[in-house]
N, CA and C atoms of all chains as a GROMACS GRO file, in nm:
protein
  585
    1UNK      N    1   0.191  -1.374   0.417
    1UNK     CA    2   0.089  -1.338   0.316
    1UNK      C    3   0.138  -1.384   0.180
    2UNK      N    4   0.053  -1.502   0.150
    2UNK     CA    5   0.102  -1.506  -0.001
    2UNK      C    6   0.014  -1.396  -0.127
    3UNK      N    7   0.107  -1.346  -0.174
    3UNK     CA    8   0.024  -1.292  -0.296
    3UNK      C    9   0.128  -1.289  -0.415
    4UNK      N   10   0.094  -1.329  -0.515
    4UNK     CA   11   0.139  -1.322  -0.650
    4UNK      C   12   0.199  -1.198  -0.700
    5UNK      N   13   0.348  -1.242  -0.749
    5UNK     CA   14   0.412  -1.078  -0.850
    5UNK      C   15   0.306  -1.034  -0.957
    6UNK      N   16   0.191  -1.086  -0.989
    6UNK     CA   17   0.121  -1.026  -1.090
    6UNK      C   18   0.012  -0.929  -0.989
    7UNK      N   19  -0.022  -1.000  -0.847
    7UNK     CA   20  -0.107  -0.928  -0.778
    7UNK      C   21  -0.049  -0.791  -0.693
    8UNK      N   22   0.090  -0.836  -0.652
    8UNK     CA   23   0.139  -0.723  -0.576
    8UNK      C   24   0.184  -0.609  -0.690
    9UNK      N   25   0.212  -0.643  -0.844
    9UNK     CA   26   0.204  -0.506  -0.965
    9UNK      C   27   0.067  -0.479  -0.939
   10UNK      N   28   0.015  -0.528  -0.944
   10UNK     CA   29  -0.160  -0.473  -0.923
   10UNK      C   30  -0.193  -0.395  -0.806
   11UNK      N   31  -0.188  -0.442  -0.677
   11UNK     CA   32  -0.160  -0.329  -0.565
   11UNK      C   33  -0.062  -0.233  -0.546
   12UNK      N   34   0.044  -0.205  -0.603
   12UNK     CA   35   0.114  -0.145  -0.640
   12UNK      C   36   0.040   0.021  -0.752
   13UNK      N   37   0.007  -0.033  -0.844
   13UNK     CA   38  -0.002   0.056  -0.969
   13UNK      C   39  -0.178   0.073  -0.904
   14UNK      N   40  -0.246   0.037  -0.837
   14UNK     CA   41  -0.366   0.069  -0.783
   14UNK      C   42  -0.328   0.213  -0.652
   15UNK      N   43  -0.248   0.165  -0.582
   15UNK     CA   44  -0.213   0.267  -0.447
   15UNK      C   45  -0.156   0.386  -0.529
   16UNK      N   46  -0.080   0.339  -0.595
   16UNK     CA   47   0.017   0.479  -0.647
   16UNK      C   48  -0.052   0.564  -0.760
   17UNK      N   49  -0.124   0.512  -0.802
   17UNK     CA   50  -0.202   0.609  -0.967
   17UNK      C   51  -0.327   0.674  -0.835
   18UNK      N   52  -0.364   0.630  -0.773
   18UNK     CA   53  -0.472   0.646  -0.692
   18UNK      C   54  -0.371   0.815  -0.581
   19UNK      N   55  -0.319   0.826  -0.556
   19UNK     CA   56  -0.248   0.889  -0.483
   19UNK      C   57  -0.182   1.010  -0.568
   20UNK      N   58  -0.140   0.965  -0.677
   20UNK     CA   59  -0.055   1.066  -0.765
   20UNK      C   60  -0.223   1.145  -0.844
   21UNK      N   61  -0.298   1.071  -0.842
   21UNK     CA   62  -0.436   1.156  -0.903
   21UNK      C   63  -0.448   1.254  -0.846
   22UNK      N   64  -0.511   1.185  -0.697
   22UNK     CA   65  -0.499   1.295  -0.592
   22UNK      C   66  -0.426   1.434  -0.538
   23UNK      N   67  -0.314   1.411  -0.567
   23UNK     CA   68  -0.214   1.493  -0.558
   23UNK      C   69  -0.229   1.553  -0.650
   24UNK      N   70  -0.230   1.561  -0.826
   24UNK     CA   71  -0.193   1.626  -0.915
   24UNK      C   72  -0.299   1.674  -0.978
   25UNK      N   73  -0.441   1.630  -0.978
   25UNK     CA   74  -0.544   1.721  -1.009
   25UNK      C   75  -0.663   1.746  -0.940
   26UNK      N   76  -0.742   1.841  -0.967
   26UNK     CA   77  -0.835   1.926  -0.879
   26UNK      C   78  -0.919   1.851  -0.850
   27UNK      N   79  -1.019   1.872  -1.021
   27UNK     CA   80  -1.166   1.829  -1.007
   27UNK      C   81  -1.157   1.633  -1.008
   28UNK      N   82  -1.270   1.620  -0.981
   28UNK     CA   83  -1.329   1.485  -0.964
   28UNK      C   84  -1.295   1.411  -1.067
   29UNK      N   85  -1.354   1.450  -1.178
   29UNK     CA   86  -1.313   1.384  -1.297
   29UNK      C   87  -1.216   1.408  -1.365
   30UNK      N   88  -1.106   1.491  -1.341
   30UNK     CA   89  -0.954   1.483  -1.407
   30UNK      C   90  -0.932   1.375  -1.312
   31UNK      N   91  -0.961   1.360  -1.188
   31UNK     CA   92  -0.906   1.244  -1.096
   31UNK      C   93  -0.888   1.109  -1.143
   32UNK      N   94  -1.040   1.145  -1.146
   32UNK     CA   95  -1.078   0.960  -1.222
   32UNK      C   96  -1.017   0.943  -1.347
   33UNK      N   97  -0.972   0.985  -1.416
   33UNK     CA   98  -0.966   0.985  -1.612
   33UNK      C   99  -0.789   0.934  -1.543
   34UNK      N  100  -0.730   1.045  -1.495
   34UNK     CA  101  -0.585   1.011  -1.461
   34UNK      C  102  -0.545   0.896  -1.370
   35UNK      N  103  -0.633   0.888  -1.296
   35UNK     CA  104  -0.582   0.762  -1.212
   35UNK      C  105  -0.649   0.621  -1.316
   36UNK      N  106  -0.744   0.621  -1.379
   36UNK     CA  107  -0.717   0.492  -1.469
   36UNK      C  108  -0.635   0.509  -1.587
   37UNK      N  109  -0.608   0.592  -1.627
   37UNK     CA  110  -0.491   0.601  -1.728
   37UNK      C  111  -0.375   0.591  -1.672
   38UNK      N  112  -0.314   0.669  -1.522
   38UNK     CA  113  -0.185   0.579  -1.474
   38UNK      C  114  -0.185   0.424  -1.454
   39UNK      N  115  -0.323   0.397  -1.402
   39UNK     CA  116  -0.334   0.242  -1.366
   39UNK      C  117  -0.306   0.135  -1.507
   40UNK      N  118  -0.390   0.179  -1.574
   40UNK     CA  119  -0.342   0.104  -1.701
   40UNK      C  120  -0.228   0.106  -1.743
   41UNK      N  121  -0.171   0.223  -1.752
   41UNK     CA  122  -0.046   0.222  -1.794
   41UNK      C  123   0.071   0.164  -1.734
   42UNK      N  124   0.099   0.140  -1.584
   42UNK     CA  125   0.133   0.084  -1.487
   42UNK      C  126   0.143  -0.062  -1.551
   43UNK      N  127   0.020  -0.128  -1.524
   43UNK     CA  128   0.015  -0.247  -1.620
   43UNK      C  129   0.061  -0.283  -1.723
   44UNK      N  130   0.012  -0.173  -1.863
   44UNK     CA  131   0.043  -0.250  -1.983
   44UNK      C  132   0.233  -0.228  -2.021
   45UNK      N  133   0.286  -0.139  -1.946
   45UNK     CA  134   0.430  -0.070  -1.942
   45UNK      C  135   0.498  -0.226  -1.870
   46UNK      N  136   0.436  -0.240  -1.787
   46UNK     CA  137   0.535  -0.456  -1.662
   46UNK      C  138   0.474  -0.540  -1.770
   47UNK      N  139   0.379  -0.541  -1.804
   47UNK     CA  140   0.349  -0.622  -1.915
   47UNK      C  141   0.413  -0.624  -2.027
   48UNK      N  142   0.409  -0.510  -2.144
   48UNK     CA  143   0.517  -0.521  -2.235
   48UNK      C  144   0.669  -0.526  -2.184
   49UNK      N  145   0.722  -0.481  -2.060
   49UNK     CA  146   0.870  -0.506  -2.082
   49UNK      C  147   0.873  -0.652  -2.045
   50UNK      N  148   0.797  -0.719  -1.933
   50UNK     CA  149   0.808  -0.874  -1.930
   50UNK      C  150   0.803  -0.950  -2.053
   51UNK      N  151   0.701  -0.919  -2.145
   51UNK     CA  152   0.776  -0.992  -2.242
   51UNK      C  153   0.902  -0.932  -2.356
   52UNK      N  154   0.899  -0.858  -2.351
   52UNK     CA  155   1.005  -0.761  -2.453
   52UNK      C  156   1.105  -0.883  -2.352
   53UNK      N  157   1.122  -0.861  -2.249
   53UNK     CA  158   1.294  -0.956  -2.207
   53UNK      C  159   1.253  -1.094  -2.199
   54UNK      N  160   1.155  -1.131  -2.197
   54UNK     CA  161   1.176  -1.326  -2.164
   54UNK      C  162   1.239  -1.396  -2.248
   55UNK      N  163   1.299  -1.343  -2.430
   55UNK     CA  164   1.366  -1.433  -2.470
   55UNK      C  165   1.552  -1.420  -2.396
   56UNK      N  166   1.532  -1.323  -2.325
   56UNK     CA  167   1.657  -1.322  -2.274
   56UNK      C  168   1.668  -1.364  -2.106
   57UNK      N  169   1.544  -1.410  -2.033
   57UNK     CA  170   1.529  -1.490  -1.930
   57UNK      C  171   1.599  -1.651  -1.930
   58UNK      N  172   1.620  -1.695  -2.013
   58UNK     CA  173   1.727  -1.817  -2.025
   58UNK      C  174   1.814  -1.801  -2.111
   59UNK      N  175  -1.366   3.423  -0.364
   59UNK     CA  176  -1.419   3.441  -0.201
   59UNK      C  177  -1.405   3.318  -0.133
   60UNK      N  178  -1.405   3.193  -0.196
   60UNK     CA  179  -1.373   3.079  -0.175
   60UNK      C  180  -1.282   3.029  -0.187
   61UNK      N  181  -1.170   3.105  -0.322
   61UNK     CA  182  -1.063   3.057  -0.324
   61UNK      C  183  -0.951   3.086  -0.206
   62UNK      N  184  -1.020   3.265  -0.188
   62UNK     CA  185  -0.910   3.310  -0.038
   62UNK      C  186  -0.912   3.248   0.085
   63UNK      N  187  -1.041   3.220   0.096
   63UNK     CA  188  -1.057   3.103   0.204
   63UNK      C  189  -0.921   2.974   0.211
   64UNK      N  190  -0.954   2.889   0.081
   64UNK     CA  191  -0.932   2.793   0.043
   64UNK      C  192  -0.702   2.813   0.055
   65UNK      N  193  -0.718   2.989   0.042
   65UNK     CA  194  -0.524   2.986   0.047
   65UNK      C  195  -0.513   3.073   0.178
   66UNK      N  196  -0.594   3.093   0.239
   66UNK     CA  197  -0.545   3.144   0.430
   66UNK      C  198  -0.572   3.049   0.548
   67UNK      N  199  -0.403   2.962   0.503
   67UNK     CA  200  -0.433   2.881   0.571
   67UNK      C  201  -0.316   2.886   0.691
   68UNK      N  202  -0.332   2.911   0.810
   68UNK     CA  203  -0.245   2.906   0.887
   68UNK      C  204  -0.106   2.835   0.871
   69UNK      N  205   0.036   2.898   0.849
   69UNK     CA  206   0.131   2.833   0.811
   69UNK      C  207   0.172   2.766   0.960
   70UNK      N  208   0.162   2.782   1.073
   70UNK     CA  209   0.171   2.701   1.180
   70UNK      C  210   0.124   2.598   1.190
   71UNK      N  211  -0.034   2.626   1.144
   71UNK     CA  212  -0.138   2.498   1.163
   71UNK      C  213  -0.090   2.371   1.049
   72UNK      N  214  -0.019   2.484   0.946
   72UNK     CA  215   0.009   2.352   0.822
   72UNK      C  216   0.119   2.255   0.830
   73UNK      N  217   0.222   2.353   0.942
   73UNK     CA  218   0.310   2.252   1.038
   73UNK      C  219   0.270   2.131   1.110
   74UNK      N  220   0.186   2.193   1.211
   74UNK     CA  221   0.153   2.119   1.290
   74UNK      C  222   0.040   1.966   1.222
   75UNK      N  223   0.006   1.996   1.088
   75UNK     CA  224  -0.084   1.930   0.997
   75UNK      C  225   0.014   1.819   0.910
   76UNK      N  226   0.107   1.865   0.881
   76UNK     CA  227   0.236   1.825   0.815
   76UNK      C  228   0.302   1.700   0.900
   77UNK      N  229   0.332   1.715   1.022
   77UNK     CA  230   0.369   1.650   1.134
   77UNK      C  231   0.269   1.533   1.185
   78UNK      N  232   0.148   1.620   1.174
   78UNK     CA  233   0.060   1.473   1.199
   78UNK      C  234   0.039   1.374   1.088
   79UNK      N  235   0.028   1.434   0.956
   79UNK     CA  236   0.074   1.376   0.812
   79UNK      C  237   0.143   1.254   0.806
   80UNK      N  238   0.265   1.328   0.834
   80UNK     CA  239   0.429   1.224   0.847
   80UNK      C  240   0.348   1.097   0.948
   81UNK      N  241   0.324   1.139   1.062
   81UNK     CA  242   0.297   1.005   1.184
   81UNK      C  243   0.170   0.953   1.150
   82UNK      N  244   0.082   1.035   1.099
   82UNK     CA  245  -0.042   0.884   1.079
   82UNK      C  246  -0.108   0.936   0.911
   83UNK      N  247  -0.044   0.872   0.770
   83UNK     CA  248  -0.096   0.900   0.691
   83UNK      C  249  -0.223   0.987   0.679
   84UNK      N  250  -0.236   1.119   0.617
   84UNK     CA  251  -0.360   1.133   0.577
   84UNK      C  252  -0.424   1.188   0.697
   85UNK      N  253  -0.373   1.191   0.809
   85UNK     CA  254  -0.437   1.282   0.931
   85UNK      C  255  -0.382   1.412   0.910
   86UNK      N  256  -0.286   1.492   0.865
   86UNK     CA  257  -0.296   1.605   0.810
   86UNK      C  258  -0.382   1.693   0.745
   87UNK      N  259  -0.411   1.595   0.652
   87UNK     CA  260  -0.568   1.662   0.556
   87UNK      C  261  -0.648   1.659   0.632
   88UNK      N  262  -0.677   1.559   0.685
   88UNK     CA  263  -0.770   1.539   0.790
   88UNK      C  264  -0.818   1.663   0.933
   89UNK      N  265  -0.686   1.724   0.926
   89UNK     CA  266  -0.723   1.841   0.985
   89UNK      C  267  -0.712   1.935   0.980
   90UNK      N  268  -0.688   1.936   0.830
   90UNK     CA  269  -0.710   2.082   0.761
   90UNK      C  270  -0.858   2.059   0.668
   91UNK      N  271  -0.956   1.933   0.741
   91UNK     CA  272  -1.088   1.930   0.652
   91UNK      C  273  -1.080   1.902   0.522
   92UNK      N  274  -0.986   1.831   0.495
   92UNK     CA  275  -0.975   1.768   0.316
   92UNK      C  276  -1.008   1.608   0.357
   93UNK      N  277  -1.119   1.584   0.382
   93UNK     CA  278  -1.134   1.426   0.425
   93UNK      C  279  -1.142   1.332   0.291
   94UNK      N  280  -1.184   1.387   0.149
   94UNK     CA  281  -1.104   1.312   0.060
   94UNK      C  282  -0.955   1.232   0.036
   95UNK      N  283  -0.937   1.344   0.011
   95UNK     CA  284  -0.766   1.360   0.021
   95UNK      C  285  -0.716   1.262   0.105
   96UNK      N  286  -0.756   1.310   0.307
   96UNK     CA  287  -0.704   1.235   0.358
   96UNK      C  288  -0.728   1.059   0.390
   97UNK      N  289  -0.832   1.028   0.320
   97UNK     CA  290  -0.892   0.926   0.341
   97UNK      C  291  -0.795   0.824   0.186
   98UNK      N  292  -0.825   0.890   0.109
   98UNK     CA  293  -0.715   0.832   0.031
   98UNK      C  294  -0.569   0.790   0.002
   99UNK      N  295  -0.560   0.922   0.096
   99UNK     CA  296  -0.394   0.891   0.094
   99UNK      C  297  -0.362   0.768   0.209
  100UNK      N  298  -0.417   0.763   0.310
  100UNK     CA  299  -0.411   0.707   0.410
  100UNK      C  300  -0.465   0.546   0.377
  101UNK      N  301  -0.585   0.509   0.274
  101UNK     CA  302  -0.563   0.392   0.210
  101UNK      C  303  -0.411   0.350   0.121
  102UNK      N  304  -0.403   0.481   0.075
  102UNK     CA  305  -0.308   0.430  -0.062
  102UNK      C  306  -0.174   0.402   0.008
  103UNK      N  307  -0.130   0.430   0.116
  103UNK     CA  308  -0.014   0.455   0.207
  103UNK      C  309  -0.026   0.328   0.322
  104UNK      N  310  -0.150   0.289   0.355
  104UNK     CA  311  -0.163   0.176   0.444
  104UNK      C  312  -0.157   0.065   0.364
  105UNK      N  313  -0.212   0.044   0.239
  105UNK     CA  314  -0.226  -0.040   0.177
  105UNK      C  315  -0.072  -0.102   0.146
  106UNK      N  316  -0.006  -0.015   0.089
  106UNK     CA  317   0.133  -0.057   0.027
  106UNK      C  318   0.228  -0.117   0.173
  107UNK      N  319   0.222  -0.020   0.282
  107UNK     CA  320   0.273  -0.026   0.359
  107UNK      C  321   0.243  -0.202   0.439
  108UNK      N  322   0.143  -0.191   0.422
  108UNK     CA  323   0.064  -0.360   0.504
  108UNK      C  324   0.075  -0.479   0.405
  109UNK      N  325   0.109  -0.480   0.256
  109UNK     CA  326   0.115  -0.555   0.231
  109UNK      C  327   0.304  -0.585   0.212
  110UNK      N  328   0.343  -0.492   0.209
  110UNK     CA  329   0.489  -0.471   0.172
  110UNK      C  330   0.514  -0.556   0.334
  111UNK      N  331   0.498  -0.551   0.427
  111UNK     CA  332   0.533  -0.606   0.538
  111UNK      C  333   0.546  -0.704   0.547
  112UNK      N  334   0.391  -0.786   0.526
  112UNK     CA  335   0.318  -0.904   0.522
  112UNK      C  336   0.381  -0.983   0.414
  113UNK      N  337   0.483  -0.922   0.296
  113UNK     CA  338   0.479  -1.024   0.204
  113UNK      C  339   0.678  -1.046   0.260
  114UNK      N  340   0.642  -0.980   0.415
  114UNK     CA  341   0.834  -1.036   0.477
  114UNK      C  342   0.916  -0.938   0.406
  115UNK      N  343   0.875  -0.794   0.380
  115UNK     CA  344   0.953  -0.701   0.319
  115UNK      C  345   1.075  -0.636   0.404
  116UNK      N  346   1.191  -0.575   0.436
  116UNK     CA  347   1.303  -0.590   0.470
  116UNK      C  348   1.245  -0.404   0.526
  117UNK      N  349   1.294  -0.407   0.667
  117UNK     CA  350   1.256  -0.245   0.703
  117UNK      C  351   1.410  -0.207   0.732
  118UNK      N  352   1.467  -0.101   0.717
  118UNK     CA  353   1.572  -0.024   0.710
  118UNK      C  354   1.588   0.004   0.822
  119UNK      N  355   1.698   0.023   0.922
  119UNK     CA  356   1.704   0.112   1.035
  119UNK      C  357   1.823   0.228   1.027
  120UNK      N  358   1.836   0.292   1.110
  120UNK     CA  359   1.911   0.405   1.133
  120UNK      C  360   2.033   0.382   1.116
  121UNK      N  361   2.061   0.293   1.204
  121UNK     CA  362   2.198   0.230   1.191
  121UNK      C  363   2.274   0.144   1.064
  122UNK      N  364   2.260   0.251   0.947
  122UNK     CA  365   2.290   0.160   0.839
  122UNK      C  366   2.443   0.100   0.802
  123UNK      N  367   2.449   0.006   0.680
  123UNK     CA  368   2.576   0.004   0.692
  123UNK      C  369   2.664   0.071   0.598
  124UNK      N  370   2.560   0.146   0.429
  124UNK     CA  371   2.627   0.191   0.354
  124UNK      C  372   2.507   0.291   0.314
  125UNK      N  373   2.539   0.354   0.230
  125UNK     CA  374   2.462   0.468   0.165
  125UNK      C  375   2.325   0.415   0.160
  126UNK      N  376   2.307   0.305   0.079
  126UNK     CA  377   2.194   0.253   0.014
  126UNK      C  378   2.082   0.238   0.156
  127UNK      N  379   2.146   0.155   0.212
  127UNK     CA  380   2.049   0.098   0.305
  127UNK      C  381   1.998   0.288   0.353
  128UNK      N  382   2.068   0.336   0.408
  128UNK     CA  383   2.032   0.457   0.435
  128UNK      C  384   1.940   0.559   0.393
  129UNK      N  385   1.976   0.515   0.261
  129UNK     CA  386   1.836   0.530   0.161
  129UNK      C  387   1.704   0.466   0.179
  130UNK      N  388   1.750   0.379   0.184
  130UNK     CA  389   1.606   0.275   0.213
  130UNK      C  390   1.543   0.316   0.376
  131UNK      N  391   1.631   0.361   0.463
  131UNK     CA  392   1.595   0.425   0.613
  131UNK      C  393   1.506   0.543   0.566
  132UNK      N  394   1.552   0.616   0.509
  132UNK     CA  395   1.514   0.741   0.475
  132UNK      C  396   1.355   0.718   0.433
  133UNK      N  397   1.344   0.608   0.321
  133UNK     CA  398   1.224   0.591   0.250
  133UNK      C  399   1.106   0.561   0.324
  134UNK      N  400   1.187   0.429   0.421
  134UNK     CA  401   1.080   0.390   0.561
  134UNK      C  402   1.061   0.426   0.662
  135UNK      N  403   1.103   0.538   0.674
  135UNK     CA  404   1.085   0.636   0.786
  135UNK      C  405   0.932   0.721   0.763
  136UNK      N  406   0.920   0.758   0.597
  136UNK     CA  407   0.807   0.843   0.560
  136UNK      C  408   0.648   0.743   0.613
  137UNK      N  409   0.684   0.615   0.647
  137UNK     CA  410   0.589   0.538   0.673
  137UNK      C  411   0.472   0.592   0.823
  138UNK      N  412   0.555   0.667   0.885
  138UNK     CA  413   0.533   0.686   1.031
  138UNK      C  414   0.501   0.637   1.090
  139UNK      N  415   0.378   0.613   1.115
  139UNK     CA  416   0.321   0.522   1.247
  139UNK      C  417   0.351   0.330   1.174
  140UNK      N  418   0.314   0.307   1.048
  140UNK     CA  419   0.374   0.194   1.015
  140UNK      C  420   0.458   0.147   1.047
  141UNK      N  421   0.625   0.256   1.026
  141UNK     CA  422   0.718   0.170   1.050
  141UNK      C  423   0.745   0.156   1.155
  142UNK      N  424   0.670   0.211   1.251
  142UNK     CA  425   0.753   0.132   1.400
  142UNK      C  426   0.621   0.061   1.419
  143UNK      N  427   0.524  -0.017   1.418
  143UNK     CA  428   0.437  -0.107   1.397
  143UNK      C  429   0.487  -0.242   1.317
  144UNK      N  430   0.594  -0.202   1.253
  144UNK     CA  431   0.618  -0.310   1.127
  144UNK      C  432   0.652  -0.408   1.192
  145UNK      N  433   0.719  -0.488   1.358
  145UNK     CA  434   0.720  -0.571   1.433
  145UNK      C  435   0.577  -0.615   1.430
  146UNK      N  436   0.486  -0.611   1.492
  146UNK     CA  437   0.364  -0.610   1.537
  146UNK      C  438   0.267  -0.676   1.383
  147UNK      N  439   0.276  -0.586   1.285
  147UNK     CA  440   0.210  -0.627   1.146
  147UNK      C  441   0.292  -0.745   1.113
  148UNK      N  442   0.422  -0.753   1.101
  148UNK     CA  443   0.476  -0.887   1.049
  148UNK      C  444   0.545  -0.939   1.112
  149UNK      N  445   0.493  -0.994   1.215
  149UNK     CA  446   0.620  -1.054   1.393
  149UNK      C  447   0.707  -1.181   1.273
  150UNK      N  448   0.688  -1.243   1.161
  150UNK     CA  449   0.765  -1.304   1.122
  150UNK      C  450   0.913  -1.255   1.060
  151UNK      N  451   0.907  -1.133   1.056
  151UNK     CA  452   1.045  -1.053   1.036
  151UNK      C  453   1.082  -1.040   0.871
  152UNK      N  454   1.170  -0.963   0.844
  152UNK     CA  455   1.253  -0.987   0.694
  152UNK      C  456   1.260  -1.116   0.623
  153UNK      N  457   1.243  -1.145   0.479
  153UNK     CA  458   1.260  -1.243   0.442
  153UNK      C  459   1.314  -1.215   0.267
  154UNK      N  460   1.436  -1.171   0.277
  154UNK     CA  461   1.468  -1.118   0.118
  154UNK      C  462   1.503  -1.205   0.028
  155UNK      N  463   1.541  -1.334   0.070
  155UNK     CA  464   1.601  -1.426   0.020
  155UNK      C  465   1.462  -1.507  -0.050
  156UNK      N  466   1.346  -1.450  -0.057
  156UNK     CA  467   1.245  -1.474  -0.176
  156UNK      C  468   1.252  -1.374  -0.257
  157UNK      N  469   1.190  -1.387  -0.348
  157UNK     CA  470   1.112  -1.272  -0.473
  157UNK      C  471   1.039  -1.210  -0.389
  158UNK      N  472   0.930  -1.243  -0.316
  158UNK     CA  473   0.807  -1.174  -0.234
  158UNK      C  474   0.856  -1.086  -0.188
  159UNK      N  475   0.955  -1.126  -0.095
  159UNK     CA  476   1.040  -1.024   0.026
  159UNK      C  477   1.100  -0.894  -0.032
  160UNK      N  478   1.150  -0.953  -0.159
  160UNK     CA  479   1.223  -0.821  -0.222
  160UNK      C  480   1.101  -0.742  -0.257
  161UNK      N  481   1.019  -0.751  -0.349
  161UNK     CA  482   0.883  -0.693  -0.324
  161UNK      C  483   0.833  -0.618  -0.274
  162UNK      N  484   0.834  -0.691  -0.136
  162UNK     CA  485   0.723  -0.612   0.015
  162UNK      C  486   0.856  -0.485   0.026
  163UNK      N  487   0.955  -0.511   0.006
  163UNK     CA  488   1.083  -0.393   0.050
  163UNK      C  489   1.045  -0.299  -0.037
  164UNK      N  490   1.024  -0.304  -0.151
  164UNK     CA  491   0.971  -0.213  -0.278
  164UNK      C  492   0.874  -0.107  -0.248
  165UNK      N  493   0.747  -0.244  -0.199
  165UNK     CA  494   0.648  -0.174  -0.159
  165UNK      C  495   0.623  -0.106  -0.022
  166UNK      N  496   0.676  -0.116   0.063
  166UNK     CA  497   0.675  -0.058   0.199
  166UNK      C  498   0.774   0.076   0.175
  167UNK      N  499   0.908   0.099   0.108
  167UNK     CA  500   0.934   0.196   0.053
  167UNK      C  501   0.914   0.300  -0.009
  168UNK      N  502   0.837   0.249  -0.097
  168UNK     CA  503   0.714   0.312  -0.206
  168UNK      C  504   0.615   0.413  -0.098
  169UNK      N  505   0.536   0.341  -0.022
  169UNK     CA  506   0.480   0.386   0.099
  169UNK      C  507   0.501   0.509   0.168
  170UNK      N  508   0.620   0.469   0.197
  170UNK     CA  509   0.695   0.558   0.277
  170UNK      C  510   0.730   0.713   0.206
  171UNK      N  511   0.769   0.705   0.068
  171UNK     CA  512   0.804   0.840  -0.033
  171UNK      C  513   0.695   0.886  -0.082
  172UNK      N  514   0.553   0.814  -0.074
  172UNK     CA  515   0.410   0.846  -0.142
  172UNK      C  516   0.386   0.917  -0.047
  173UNK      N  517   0.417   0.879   0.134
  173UNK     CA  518   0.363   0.941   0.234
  173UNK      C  519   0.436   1.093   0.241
  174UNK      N  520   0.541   1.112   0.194
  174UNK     CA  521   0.624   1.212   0.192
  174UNK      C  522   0.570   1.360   0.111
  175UNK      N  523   0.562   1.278   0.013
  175UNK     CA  524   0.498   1.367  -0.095
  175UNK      C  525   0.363   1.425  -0.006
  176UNK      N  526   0.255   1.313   0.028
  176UNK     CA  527   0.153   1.420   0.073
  176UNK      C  528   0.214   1.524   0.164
  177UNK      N  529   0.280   1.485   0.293
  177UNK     CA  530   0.326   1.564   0.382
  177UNK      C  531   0.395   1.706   0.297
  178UNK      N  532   0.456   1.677   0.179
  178UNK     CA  533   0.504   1.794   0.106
  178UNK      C  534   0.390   1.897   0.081
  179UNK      N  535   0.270   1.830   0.033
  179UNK     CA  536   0.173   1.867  -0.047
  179UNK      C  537   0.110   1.977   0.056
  180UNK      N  538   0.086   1.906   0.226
  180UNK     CA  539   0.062   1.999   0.296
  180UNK      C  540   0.125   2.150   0.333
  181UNK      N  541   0.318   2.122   0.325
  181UNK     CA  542   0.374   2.251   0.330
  181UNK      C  543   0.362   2.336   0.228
  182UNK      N  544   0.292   2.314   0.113
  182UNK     CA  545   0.289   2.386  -0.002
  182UNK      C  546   0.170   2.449   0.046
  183UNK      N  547   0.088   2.384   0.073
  183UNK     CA  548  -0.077   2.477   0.146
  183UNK      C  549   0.003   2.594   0.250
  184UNK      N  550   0.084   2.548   0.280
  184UNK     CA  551   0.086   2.626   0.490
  184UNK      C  552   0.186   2.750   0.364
  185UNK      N  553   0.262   2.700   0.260
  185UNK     CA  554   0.406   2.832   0.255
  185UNK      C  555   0.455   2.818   0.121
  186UNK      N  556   0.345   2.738   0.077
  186UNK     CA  557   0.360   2.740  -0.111
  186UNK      C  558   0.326   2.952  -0.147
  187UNK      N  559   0.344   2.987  -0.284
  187UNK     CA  560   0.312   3.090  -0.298
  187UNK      C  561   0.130   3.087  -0.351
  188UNK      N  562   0.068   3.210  -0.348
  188UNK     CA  563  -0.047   3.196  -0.392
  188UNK      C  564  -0.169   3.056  -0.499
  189UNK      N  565  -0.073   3.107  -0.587
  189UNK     CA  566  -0.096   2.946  -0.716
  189UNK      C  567  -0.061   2.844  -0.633
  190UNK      N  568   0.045   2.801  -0.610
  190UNK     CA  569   0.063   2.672  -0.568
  190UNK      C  570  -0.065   2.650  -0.434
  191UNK      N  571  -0.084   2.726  -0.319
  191UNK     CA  572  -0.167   2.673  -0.231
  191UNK      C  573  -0.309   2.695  -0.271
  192UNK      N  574  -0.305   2.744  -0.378
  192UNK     CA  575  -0.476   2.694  -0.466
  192UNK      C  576  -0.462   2.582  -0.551
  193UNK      N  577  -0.369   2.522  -0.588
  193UNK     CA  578  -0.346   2.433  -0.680
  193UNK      C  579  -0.367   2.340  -0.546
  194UNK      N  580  -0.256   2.278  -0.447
  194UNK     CA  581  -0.268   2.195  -0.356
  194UNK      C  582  -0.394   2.190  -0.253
  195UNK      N  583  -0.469   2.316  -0.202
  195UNK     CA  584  -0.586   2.273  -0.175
  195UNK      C  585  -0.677   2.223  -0.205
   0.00000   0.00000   0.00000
């Protein structure tokens, strides 16, 4: 299976914010609000440290 | 009247719910009638688990050789019915010596401690105290 390090952070931070919602709050919509706020955050957290280090990648 | 319902829940049955948990994601809830729950967890747990395989991710066995790996046994064990499937899903075997591979090891791990947690989530229903098995139901 090929899939991309940008796609497997993406299935990654999709399964797990999706699961930790579940787990950690009740109603419907604390669900939803928390699982796209882990999801995003997931993202923009590999995103800023990838570049925060690439001048130190060579 | 709903909530007492919602916390008398057989601590046997939450065993026996717990156990089916561990071996097939999300069939726990499933039979304690949380078909949300279990339908999700059981994506979010198959998902990681099937691609973590597929991308030649490295499965742990019993027989380790140092702490770590043992760790990593531990992690892919929470997979249940996955990890002894993980022949069958990826007959091409381990492949760490890519980026991908290290990856799929990540993610099939990941899997495996996400699956844990629910299975936790269920013993908290069966023998959590009051709050907690209204919070987890």
């Amino acid at each position: 299976m090929i899939v991309t390090h940008f796609q497997s952070m993406v299935i990654f931070a999709l399964a797990v914010s999706l699961a930790f919602a579940y787990l950690s709050k009740e109603k419907m919509d604390e669900r939803v609000r928390y699982a796209v706020w882990a999801f995003l955050a997931f993202l923009v957290v590999a995103i800023g440290i990838g570049w925060l280090t690439y001048p130190f990648s060579r | 009247m709903a909530e007492t319902q919602k916390s008398s829940i057989n601590p046997a049955l939450a065993l026996v719910a717990a156990a089916a948990g561990w071996f097939v994601p999300g069939l726990g809830h499933a039979l304690l009638g949380k078909w949300g729950k279990a339908m999700v967890y059981f994506f979010a747990v198959a998902l990681l688990a099937v691609v973590g395989l597929r991308m030649r991710g490295n499965v742990f066995s019993s027989n380790a050789a140092d702490a770590f790996d043992m760790l990593g046994f531990f992690a892919d064990i929470g997979n249940g019915i996955f990890y002894f499937l993980a022949g069958a899903i990826n007959p091409a075997g381990a492949n760490v010596a890519i980026a991908a591979g290290d990856y799929g090891t990540r993610l099939f791990a990941t899997a495996g401690v996400l699956n844990f947690l629910c299975v936790l989530e269920l013993l908290q229903i069966g023998f959590g105290s009051r709050e907690e098995r209204r919070t987890a139901a």
